[in-house]
C-alpha positions in Angstrom: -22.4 4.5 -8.4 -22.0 2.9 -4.9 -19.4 4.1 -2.3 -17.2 2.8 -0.3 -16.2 3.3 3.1 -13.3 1.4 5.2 -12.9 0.5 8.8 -10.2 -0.9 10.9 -12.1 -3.5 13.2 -9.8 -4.5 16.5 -11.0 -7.4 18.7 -9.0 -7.9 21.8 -8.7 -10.0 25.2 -7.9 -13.2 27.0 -9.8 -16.3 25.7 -9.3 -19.9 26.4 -11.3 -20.5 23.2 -9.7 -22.0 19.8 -12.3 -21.5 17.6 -12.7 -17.6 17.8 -11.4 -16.9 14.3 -13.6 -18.8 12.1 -16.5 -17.6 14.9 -15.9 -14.4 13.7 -15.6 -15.5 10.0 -18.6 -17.6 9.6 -20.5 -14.3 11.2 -19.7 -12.5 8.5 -20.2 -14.6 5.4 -23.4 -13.0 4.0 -22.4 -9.3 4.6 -21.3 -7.1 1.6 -17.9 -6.2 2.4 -14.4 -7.5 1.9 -11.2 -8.2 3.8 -8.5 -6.3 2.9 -5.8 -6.8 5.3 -5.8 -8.8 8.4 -3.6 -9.4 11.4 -4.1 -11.8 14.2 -2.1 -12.9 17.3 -2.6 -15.1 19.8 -0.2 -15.2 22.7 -0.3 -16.9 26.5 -4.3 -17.2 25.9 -4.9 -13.4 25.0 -5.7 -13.0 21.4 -5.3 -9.4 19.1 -7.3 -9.1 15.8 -6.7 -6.5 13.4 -9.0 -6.6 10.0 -9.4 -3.7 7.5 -13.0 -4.1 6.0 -14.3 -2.0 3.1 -17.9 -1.8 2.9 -20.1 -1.3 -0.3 -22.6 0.8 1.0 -23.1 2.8 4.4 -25.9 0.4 5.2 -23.5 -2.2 5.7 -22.2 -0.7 8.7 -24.8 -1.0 11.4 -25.2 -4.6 10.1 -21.2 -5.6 10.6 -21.3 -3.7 13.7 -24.2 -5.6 15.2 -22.6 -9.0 14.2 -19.2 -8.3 15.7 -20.4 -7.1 18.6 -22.8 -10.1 19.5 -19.5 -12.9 18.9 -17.1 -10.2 20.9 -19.5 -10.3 23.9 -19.5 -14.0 23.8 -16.0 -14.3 23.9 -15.9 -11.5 26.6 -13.6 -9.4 24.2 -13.1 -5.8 23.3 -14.7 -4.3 20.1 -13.5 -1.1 18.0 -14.5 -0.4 15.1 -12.8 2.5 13.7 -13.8 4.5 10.4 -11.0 5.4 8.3 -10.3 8.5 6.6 -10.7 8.9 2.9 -7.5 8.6 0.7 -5.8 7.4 -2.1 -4.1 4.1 -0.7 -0.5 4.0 -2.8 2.4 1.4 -1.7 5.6 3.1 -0.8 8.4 2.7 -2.9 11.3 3.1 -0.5 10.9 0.0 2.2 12.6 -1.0 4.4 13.2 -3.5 7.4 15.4 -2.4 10.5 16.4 -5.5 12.5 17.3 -4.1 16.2 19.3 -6.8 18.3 19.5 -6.1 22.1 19.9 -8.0 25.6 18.3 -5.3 27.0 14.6 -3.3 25.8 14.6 -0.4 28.5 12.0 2.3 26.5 14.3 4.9 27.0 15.9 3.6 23.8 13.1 3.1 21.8 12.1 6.3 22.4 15.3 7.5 21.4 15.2 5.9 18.4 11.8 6.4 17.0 12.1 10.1 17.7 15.2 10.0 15.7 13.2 7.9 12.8 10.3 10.6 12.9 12.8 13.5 12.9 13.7 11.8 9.7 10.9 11.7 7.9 10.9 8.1 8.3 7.3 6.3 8.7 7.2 2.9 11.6 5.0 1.1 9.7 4.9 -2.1 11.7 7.1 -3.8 14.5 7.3 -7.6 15.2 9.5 -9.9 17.1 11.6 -12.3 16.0 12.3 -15.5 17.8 16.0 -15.4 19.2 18.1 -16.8 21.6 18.4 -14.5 25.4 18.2 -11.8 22.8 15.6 -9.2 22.2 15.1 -9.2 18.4 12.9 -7.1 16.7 11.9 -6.2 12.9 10.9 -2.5 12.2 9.6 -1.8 9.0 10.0 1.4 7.8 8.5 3.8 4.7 10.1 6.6 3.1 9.3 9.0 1.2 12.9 9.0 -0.5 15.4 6.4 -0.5 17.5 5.8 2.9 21.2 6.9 3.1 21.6 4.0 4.9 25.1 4.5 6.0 24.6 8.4 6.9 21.9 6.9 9.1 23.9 4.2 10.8 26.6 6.7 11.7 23.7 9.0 13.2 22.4 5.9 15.5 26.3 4.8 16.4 25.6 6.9 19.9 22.7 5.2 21.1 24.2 1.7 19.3 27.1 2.7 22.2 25.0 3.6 25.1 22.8 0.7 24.8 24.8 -1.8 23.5 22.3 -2.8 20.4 23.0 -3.6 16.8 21.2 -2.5 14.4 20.6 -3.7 10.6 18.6 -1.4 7.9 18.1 -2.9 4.0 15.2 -2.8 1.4 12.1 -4.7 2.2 12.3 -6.8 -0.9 12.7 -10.5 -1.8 16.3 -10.4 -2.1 16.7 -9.5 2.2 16.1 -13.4 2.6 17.4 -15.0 -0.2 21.1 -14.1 -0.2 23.1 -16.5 -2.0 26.9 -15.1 -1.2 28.6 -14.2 2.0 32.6 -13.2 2.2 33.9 -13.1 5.4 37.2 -11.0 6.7 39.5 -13.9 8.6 41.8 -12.4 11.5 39.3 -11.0 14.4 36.0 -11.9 12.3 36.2 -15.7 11.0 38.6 -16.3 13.9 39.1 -14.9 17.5 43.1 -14.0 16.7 44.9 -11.4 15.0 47.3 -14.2 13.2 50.0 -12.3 12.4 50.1 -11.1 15.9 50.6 -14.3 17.3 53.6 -15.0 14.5 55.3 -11.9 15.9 56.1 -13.7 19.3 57.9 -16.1 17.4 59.9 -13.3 16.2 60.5 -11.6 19.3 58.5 -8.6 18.0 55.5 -8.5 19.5 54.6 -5.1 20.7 55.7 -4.0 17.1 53.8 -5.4 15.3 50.5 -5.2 17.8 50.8 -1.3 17.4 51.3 -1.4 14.1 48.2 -3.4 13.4 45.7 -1.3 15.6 46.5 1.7 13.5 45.9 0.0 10.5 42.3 -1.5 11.3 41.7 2.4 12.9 42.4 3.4 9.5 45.3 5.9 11.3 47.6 4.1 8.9 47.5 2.7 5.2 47.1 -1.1 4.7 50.1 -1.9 2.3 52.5 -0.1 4.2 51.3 -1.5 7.6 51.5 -4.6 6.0 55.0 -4.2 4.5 56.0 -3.1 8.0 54.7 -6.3 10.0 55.7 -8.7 7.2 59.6 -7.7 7.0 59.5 -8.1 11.2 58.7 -11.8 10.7 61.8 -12.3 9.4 63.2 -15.7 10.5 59.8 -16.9 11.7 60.1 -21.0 11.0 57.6 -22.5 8.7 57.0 -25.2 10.9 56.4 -22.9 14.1 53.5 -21.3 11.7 51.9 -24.4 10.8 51.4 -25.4 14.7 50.0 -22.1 15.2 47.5 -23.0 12.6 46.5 -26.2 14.3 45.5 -24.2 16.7 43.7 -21.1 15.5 40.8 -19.7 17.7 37.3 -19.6 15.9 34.7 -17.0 16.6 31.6 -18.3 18.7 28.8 -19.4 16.2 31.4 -19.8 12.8 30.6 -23.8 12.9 26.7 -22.9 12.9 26.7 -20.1 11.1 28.2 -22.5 8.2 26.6 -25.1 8.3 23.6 -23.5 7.9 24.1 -21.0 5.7 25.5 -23.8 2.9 21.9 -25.3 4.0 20.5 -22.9 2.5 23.0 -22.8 -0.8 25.0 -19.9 0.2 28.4 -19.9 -1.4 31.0 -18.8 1.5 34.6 -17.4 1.1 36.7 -15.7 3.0 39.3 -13.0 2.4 42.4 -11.8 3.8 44.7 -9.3 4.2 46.6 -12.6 5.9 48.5 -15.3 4.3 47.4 -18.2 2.5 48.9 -20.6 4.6 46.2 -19.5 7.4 43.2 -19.7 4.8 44.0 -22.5 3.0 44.0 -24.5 5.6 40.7 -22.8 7.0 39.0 -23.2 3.2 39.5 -26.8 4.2 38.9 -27.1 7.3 35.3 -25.5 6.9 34.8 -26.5 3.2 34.4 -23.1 2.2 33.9 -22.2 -1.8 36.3 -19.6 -1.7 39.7 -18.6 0.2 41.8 -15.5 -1.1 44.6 -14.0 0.8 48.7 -12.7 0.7 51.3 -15.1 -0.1 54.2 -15.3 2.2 58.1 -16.0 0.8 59.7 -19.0 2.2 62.9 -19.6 2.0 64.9 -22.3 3.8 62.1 -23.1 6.1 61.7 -19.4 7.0 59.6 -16.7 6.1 62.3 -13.8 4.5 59.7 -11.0 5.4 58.7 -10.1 2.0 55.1 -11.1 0.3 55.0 -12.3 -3.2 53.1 -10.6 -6.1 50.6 -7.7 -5.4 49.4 -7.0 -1.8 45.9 -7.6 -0.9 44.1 -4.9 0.4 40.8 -3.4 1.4 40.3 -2.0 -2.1 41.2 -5.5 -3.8 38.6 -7.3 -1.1 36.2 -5.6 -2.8 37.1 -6.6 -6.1 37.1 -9.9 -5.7 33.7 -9.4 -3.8 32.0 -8.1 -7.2 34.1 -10.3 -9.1 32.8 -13.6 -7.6 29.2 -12.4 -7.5 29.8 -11.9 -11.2 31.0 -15.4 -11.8 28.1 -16.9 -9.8 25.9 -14.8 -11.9 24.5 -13.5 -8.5 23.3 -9.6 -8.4 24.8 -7.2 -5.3 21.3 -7.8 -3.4 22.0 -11.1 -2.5 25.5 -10.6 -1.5 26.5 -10.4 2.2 30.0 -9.1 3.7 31.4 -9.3 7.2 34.5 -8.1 8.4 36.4 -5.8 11.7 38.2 -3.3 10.5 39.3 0.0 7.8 39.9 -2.4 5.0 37.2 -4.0 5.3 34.9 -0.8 4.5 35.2 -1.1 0.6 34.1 -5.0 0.4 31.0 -4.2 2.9 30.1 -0.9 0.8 30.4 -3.6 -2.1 27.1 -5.9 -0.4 23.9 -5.1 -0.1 24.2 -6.2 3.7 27.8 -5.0 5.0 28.5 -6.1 8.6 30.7 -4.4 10.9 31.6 -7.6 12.9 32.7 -6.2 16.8 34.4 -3.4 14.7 36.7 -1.0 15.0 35.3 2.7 15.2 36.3 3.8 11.9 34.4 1.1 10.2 30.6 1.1 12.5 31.2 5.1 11.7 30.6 4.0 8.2 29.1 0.5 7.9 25.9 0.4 7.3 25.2 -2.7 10.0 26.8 -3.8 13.1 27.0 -6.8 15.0 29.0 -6.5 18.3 27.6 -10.0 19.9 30.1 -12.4 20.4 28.8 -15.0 18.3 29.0 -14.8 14.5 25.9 -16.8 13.7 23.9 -14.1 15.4 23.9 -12.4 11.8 21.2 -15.0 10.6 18.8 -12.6 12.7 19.6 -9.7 9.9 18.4 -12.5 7.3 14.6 -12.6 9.1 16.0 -16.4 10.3 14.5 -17.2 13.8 15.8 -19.3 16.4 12.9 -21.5 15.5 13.9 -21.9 12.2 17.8 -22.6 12.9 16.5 -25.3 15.4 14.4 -27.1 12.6 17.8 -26.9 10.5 19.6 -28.7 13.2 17.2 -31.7 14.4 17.4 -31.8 10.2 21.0 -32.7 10.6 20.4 -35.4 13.4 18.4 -37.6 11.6 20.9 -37.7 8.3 
């Protein structure tokens, strides 16, 4: 019965040469071994190989070393060849990719957070960039011997999130983590840059009012319905036709148009949800040719809103419903679902996706969500899909020559 043995072979250096991979290749042809993994980069004319050989027999050895070595000194590269240790090689079954997004890479915070990973019985298996714009962008994939509690993990990282100002994305390593097919987005402060029924208050006279009502909603300090309620019945006398200028003009978030555009590229279906009015989303459905809109109806009477809401009030808990429910209907399953939103009652309808964003949130929803995006543009997102800013770009000159 023959043996085997493995070795992890790394060749390294600067090299001017193109042909150095199939040099290496054609040396090896006639030997008895096999490839089983390999990893090569090539970056600003300095080259990294990584191969995993397994020998059939020990003789094999001197004969692979003598061959690498003579094509490594032509190169002028560095040769190791390192034996590995004998064990049972079994795939993981709980993987996982963590997507860190920062302006910044000081290694202070690395440090900080693969100390925190280790302390967690959490394996780095790998790390690799990700092409992005002014943007450090990298993918760390991650074995575990038990599955992640990925949102008890996210709100152990949400001081070094703060102190370094990075966002940070953890789901399965699986097929579904880029190829999504759903995405619901919250409207006021996510979709667009405005709090909408803020802005109706000044037509009221009750500005400040309803502001301070609103933050203690979104900081969970207050329950939705009620907060609702409360703002709604202060709009009283509001004109109809001051709320559809105010529309005309609505705010979008940096990146929406992008983000958009490219996801339906791809054959996303988007919707949006609100604890808002439909007034506001219908005419952003529209306006963006969304798939979906759902939000509160307003009563008008007379040309003015009478400060009441007609049929049932929705909420954070009914955002989620319609979240499962339209997955259902597209015969989608909760792995390719994405949800995006700012604030408390957002928290059931990103539990409800298998990639939850907390879009420039509120405390009490990054304390919980299991991702966090606090860039100013909403198309940044696309990096939690493994989408590169060489990718988006080929989508774009795509569009030019239609």
């Amino acid at each position: 019965m023959k043996t085997t043995q493995n070795f992890l072979i790394t060749i390294q250096g600067a090299t001017s040469e193109k042909d150095v991979l199939e040099r290496f290749t054609s040396q090896l042809e006639r030997l008895s071994f096999s490839i089983q993994n390999m990893h090569f980069l090539n970056f600003q004319s300095s080259l990294f190989l990584l191969m995993h050989f397994e020998l059939a027999e020990s003789s094999d050895k001197k004969s692979l070393t003598k061959v690498l070595d003579k094509v490594a000194k032509h190169y002028k590269l560095e040769l190791l060849i390192c034996q590995l240790p004998e064990s049972s090689i079994t795939s993981p079954e709980n993987r996982y990719i963590l997507t860190l997004l920062s302006r910044q890479l000081p290694p202070e915070l690395l440090t900080k957070l693969f100390r925190h990973l280790r302390k967690n019985q959490l394996c780095v298996t790998e790390v690799r960039p990700l092409d992005a714009d002014d943007l450090h962008v990298f993918e760390i994939k991650i074995h575990a011997d038990q599955p992640i509690e990925r949102q008890q993990l996210m709100k152990e990282l949400l001081e070094l999130k703060s102190e370094y100002q990075l966002d940070l994305a953890l789901q399965a390593d699986d097929l579904f983590r880029r190829n999504k097919r759903l995405i619901f987005l919250d409207a006021d402060m996510t979709f667009i840059q405005c709090e909408m029924i803020n802005d109706m208050s000044r037509f009221a006279g009750k500005e400040a009012e309803v502001a301070e009502i609103t933050q203690r909603a979104m900081d969970g300090k207050i329950q939705f319905n009620e907060a609702l309620q409360q703002r709604v019945a202060l709009l009283k006398g509001v004109r109809l036709s001051d709320l559809e200028r105010l529309i005309l003009n609505i705010p979008y978030t940096p990146g929406v148009e992008r983000l958009v555009y490219i996801l339906k590229t791809l054959g996303y279906k988007i919707g949006i949800v609100s604890g808002g009015f439909t007034r506001v989303i219908d005419h952003i459905k529209q306006r963006f040719n969304l798939d979906y809109g759902f939000a509160n109806t307003l009563e008008v009477k007379n040309g003015e809103l009478t400060g009441r809401i007609l049929g049932d009030i929705l909420d954070g808990h009914q955002k989620g419903v319609i979240l499962r429910e339209v997955a259902h209907k597209e015969k989608l399953l909760p792995e390719q679902v994405i949800a995006v939103g700012d604030g408390a009652n957002d928290l059931e309808m990103l539990s409800s996706a298998s990639l939850g964003i907390a879009f420039n949130a509120k405390r009490y929803l990054r304390e919980r969500a299991a991702s966090s995006l606090s860039l100013p543009n909403l198309d940044a997102l696309l990096y939690f899909l493994g989408i590169s800013k060489t990718e988006i770009s080929g989508l774009f000159e795509q569009k030019t020559l239609l």
